[in-house]
N, C-alpha and C positions, 0 to 999 in steps of 0.2 A: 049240420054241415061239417064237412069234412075238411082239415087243413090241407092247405094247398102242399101240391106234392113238389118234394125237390127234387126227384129225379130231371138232371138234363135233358135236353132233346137231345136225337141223336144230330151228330155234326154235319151230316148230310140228311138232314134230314126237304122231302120236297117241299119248295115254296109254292105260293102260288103262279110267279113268276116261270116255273120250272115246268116242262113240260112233260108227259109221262116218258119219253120216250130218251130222257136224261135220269132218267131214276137214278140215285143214286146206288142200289141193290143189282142194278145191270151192268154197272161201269166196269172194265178192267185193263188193268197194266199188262203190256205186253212187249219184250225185247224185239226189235224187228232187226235185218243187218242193215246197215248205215252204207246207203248208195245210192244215188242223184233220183232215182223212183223210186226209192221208198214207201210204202205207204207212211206219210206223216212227211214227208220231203215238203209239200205245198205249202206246209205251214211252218216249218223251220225256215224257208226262203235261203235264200243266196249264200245262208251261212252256214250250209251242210255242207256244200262244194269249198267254199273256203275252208272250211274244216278237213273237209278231204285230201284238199294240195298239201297240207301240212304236217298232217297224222295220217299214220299209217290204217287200213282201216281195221284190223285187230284192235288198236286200242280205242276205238269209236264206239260208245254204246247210242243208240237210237232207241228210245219209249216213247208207245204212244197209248193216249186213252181211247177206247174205245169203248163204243156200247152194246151190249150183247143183245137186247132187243130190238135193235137194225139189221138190217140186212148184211150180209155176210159180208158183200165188198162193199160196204159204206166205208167212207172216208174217216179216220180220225178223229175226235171231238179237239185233243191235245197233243203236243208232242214235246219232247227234250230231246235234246245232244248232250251226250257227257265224252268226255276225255277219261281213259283209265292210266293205271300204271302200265308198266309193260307186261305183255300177253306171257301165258302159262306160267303166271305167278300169281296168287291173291293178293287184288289191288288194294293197297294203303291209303291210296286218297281217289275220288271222280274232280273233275275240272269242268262245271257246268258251262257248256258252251252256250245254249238257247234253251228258253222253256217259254212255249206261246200256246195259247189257245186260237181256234180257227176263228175267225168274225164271225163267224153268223154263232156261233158261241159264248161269245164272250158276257162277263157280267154275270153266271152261273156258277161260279165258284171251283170251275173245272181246273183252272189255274190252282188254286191249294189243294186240291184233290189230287191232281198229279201231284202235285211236290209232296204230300203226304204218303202216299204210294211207294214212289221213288225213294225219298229218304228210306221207306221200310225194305224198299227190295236194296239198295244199295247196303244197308246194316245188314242183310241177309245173307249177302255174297261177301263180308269182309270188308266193307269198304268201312274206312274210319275217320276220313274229313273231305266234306266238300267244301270247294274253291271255286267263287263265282270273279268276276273281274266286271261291274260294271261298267256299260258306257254312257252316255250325256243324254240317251231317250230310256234307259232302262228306269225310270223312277216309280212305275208299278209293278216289275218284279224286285226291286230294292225291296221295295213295302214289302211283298208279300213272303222275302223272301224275311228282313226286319221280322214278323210276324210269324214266321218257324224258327229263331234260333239264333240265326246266320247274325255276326256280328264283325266290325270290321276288323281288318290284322295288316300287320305291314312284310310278315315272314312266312312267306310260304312254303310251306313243311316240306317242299318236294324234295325226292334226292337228286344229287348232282345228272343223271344217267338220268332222271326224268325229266328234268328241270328244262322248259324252251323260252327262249328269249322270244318275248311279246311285244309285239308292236316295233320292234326294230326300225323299220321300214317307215315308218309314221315320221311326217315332216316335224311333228310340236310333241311337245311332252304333254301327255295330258292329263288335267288337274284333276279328275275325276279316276284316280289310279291307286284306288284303296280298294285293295281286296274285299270280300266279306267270306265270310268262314263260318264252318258247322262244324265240330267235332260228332260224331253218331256215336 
């Protein structure tokens, strides 16, 4: 008999929960432009256009996961909003606006798949700290985001010429106003 082997499974590897058409080996990140139809707009919801009235859209990055063994105009599995520095410079930090998985998806790990993705394609283009701002329902991207790195900070690294006054507008301060941070 043979010792059992230590090699890992691979991280995506399918479950039986998983169905073939989520393969992990099919999946890919894709930049899409950031505008009210987007594909992956249905699953960011109301807070692409909030994002929109306030950011320019150059500095808007929109990703979504997709799966290559569907059909060419299937919908999204995943999607994020990021926030960059300012356009025709390489950006120093992203500002995680959204990162949701579509429901009839959820529960398959597509959520840490995007953000593993992401982190790799933002390390790729220069980017050097992501910046999330929870709010009072985010407590499974908290986790998952807890679970890649992201820890909390009270200084956030922007520069003055980046830097937007958040929640101004907001009747109450709100107690849940601890950044979380990744250096890449």
């Amino acid at each position: 008999m043979s010792p059992p082997s230590k090699k890992r499974p691979p991280r995506y590897a399918a479950s039986p929960e998983t169905s073939p058409e989520t393969s992990p080996g099919t999946l890919l990140l894709r930049e899409v432009p950031a505008h009210p139809g987007a594909p992956g707009a249905g699953i960011i919801g109301p807070a692409l256009e909030h994002v929109l009235r306030e950011v320019p859209a150059a500095r808007c990055r929109l990703y979504v996961l997709t799966d290559l063994a569907r059909p060419a105009g299937a919908a999204p599995l995943a999607a994020a909003l990021l926030e960059t520095g300012a356009p025709r410079q390489v950006p120093q930090w992203a500002l995680m606006h959204v990162l949701a998985v579509a429901e009839p998806r959820l529960g398959r790990e597509l959520g840490r798949r995007l953000l593993d993705d992401l982190l790799m394609e933002l390390r790729a283009d220069g980017v050097r700290a992501v910046w999330f701002l929870p709010g009072p329902r985010d407590d499974g991207l908290r986790a998952l985001l807890g679970d890649a790195g992201f820890r909390a900070a009270t200084n956030r690294g922007f520069s003055r010429e980046n830097e937007r006054t958040y929640g101004y507008d907001e009747p109450e301060i709100r107690p849940w106003a601890t950044w979380l941070f990744r250096e890449l």
